[in-house]
C-alpha positions, 0 to 999 in steps of 0.5 A: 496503502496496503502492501500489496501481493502481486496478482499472478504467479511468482512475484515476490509478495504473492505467497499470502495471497495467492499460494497459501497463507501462512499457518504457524502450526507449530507455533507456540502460544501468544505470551511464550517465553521469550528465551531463544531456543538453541536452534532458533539462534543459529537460525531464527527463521527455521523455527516459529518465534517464541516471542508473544504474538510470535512477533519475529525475532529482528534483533536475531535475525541475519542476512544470512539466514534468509537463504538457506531458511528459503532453500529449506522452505520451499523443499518443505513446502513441495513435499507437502503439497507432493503429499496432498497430491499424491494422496492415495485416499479419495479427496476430501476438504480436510485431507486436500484444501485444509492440508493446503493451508496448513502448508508451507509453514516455513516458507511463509515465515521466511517469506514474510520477514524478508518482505518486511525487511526489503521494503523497510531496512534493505540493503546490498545483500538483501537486494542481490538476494531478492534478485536471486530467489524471485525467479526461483519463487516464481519456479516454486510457485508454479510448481505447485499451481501447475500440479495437475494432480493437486489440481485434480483433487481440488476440482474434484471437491469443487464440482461436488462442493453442494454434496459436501455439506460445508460451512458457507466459509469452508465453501468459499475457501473451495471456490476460491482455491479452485480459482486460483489454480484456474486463474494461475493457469491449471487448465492449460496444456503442458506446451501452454504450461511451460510458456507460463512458466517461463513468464512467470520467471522473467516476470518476477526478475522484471519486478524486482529489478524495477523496485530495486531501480526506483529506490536507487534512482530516488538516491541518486536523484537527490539534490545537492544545494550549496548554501543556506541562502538557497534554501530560504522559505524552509523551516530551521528544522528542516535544513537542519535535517537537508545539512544531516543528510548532506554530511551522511552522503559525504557532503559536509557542509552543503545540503541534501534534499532527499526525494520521496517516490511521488512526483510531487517534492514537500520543499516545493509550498516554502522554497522561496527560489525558483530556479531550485524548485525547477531543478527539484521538479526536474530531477523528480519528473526524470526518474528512471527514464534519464539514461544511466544504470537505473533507468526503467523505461525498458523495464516498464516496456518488458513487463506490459508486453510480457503481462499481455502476453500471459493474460492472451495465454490465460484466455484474457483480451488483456492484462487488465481485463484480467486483473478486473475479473477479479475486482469489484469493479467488474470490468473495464468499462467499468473502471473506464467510465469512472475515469471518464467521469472524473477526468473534465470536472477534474481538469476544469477545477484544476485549470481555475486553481491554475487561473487564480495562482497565475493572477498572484503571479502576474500581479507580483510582476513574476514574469513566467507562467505557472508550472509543476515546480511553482504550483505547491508555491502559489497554492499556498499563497493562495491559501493563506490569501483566500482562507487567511492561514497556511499549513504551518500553522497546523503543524505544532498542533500535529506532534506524531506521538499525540497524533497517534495515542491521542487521535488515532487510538483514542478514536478506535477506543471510541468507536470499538472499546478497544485499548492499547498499552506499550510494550518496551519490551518488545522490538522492531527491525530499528529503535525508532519503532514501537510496539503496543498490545491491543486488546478488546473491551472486555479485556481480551488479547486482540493481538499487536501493533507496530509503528515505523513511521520515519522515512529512511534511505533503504526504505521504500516510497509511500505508507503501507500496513503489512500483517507481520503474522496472520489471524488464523482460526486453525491455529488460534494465531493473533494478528501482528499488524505493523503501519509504515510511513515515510515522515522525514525525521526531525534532528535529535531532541525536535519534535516530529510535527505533522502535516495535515495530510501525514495526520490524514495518512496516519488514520488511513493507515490505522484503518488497514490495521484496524482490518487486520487486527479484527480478523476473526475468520476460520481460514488464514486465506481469508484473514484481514485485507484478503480482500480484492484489490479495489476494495482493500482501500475501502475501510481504510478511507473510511478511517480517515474521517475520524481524523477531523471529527470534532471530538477526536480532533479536539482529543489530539490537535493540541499545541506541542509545546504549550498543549493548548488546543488549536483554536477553534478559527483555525479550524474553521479556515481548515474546514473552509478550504477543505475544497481546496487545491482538489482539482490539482489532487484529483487530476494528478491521481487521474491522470495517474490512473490513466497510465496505469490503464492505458499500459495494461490494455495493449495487446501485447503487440501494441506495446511500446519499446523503450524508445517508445515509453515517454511518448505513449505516456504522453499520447494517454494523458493527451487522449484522456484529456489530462496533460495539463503540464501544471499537474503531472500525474503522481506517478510517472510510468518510470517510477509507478511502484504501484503498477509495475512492482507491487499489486496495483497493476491496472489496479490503480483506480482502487484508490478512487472506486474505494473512496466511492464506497467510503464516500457512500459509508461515511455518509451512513455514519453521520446520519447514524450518529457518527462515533459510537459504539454501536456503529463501531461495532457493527462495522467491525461485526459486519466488514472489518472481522470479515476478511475475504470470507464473504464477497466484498461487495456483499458485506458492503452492501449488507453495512449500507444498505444499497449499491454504491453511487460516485456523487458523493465522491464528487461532492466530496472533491468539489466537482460536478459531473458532466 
């Protein structure tokens, strides 16, 4: 997942994308020395890091600094763009658009570091303030997409954008200046303005306080065990790390099984004892809508009515049609038909996996029917049953550090010629982190990469890349691009092993990187995954391939201890069950994307109250054919950060419509020779080093050669459409 700008006005994360991207004029150049200045240690963020790369200052940076760095940021920022508004000479690309993104400087520095900081090391202080300013962001933002004079001088440019002699990149950039100013309300009344404005700001409190709800109520959700007998089917390792955690929360002595923010809980495929995967199950389906201080059903009523009412304001049926205006995907019925066609082979396959665990259940005289909380059980019995191994067996051969230097990097090596080296030197937001300088195969800096790959209490849910500073060509700016997973960290001096599906995420999360770090666009607006939502998810799935690619994986899947390569049997039985369980994985995505839709495509008087949530959750699984109780949906409404606190607000299907152009582009890679060079180095030239500078759709269709077709998604997933 990439971590994601919001879609309007006034959320948290919008001011990269939608408001004006960070540009470091100031900033001094990659490699500066690293000695502080005077006024960067009383505040680090009122000035650009001098570190190389500009890699922000961790080690200096205080919660203390944010607030008065923010003040002084958007003071700044509205000066700026004051200047540009009120510009006496006549509009011009350079004196209006260019000076835009040039803007705000200080801002999006301060911005970006707090963003970093809240989703991956927050705390009390940091969420109170978090509370605080998204508000007063929501204010500042759409005091400057509201400028009827700033929005004049660039329409003015725009309807004379053919007479202005640009660059087809200038150009877009006009095109998409202009549309955002529109897309965030500039041709409104002042009445229609004001209105805006004031959902706009409720808007931005709703999100905080779901986000902030969904991590406290993963805390408060974690279940408490007794005694070691109860946990039996864990690894020594595991329970180890349950005991640590028990001892922290002030437990000693028992054992705390931490949630992660899916439905879906890791304990469930190895506890052996029912009545506790019940309870885990439990605690993670009632998240948020349990009653209590952290209950988000109120929250999620709030924001789809508010979301609907704005798109209405906006000239929009719904919040979706909306947010599809956007995408590639085009529409609704687009998205609407893609789902339908997913739904029944989905379900079909996911009621057969069902079948063959409920016949191991009923042949070991279990007694009870099969359930979400027993399915992980059975499927691995199943597993080991049909193809003779199960995922333990895959995990020695996994260990993080080889995953990523050995698998991971090699790969991009492989397939782009670019090279890694460590630098200790430099530092993250914890130790656990690392940084590497990346460079191209002709010996140039590319720019930095940092890895946080352990899972924390403080951290948000999930996997993301974030770009810690943006590629821009106005200032000759390289990337800093960060992966951050959520792997549960073995106690001291154990090796952190892998899942099969962590391997997976780790390549899917290389590939967002990948976007960033290739950035070569004129125009930090443009710069990495500056892409629309729904196809943002498309080079990064394409990456995932590599992972069991023949050469790449005999480079990496070694054992950690002996260093002896997985044996070719086991790979084998891997590839077997490559189908496996994807009736279960594709139904619970489905039915996650059918949430998703269905909440942004009220009217806003149809919205549920909060009484009303858990109930229309049900009704649009029902609907969509999708409420088989085995397989809840990955997210529940009530703790469904993607749709509700991030940019994936009827945007969930990005995943699916993503894996649909992937599907078609892995394709093209194994018909033209898979891992090489020149592959590689077309798909960077023609997509990865392209940013938002060209519609997407274009420069897909430029890679591949044609439009984009589902059947090899189906094929993929083991499924036959209707």
């Amino acid at each position: 997942m990439l971590t994601s700008p919001a879609s309007f006005p006034g959320t948290r994360a919008l001011r990269r994308l939608l408001l004006v991207v960070p540009v470091l004029g100031l900033a001094l150049a990659a490699g500066a020395a690293d000695t502080p200045s005077p006024a960067m240690s009383a505040n680090p963020l009122l000035t650009p890091s001098p570190l190389p790369y500009h890699l922000p200052p961790f080690d200096l940076i205080k919660d203390e600094h944010f607030a008065p760095a923010f003040a002084q940021g958007m003071a700044e920022d509205l000066k700026e763009n004051e200047a540009i508004a009120n510009n006496p000479d006549k509009p011009t690309f350079d004196n209006t658009i260019v000076a835009m993104e040039r803007s705000g400087e200080l801002l999006n520095r301060t911005q970006r570091a707090f963003d970093i900081l809240t989703a991956s090391l927050t705390n009390p202080t940091l969420q109170k303030l978090e509370a605080d300013l998204s508000p007063q962001l929501a204010a500042h933002s759409d005091a400057i997409k509201l400028n009827p004079k700033l929005f004049a001088r660039v329409h003015a440019l725009y309807e004379a954008r053919d007479t202005l002699g640009l660059d087809p990149e200038s150009k877009r950039l006009l095109w998409r200046y202009n549309k955002d100013f529109v897309r965030a309300g500039a041709l409104l009344s002042e009445a229609d303005k004001a209105k805006l404005r004031a959902l706009n700001a409720e808007l931005a409190v709703l999100s905080t306080r779901f986000s902030q709800n969904v991590l406290k109520e993963v805390a408060a959700s974690a279940v408490l065990v007794d005694t070691r007998a109860e946990l039996a089917g864990l690894t020594d390792a595991q329970i180890a790390a349950m005991a640590a955690a028990a001892k922290a929360a002030g437990h000693e002595g028992k054992f705390l099984i931490q949630l992660q923010n899916t439905t879906g809980q890791p304990p469930l495929d190895s506890l052996t004892n029912r009545a506790l995967r019940e309870k885990i199950m439990a605690a993670s389906l009632a998240r948020g809508s349990r009653g209590g201080e952290f209950d988000n059903r109120a929250v999620v009523s709030r924001i789809a009515t508010l979301r609907a009412e704005r798109a209405n304001l906006l000239g929009y049926p719904t919040h979706a049609a909306y947010q599809l205006d956007e995408q590639t995907a085009g529409s609704v019925d687009t998205v609407n038909k893609m789902l339908a066609q997913l739904a029944p082979p989905a379900v079909a396959n996911a009621r057969r996996e069902a079948a063959a665990m409920q016949a191991i259940i009923d042949a070991e005289k279990g007694g009870f029917q099969l359930t979400a909380s027993d399915w992980d059980f059975y499927a691995e019995k199943v597993r080991k049953e049909k193809y003779a191994f199960d995922e333990s067996q895959l995990k020695p051969y996994f260990e993080l550090r080889r995953v990523l230097v050995d698998g991971v990097f090699y790969a991009a090596t492989q397939l782009y010629g670019i090279t890694f080296k460590e630098r200790p030197d430099l530092h993250g937001y914890t130790p656990d982190m690392f940084v590497f300088e990346v460079f191209n195969a002709d010996g140039s800096k590319l720019g930095l990469f940092l890895g946080d790959y352990y899972a924390r209490p403080n951290k948000r849910g999930g996997a993301w890349m974030d770009a810690y500073v943006p590629q821009s060509g106005l200032t000759g700016d390289l990337p800093v691009i960060a992966n951050h997973l959520n792997i549960p960290k073995p106690p001291a001096g154990e090796p952190t092993l892998l899942t099969y599906d962590e391997v997976k995420t780790a390549f899917h999360e290389f590939g967002h990187a990948l976007h960033g770090l290739f950035s070569n666009v004129k125009y930090p607006r443009f710069a990495g995954t500056s892409v629309p939502r729904d196809f943002v998810e498309f080079p990064s799935q394409v990456n995932e391939m590599w992972r069991d690619w023949p050469a790449v994986l005999s480079h990496y899947a070694k054992h950690w201890q002996t260093g002896a390569p997985i044996p070719p049997e086991l790979l084998a039985k891997v590839a077997a069950a490559s189908k496996f369980n994807q009736g279960y994985m594709t139904t619970e995505l489905v039915a996650a994307n059918v949430i998703d839709q269905a909440w942004h495509q009220l009217a806003p008087s149809a919205v549920p109250g909060a009484d009303g949530v858990v109930a229309f959750e049900a009704a649009a699984l029902k609907k969509a054919g999708v409420d088989f109780p085995p397989v809840p949906p990955r997210y529940r409404s009530t703790y469904f950060s993607h749709s509700f606190a991030g940019g994936y607000s009827a945007g969930y299907y990005s995943y699916f419509w993503s894996e649909v152009l992937d599907a078609d582009t892995v394709n093209w890679f194994r018909t033209h020779g898979g891992l090489t060079r020149a592959n590689g180095d077309r798909f960077r030239a023609k997509l990865l080093s392209r940013g938002g500078s060209e519609d997407a759709m274009v420069l897909f269709r430029d890679f591949t050669g044609g439009d984009p077709d589902i059947t090899p998604l189906l094929e993929r997933r083991g499924l036959k459409s209707n």
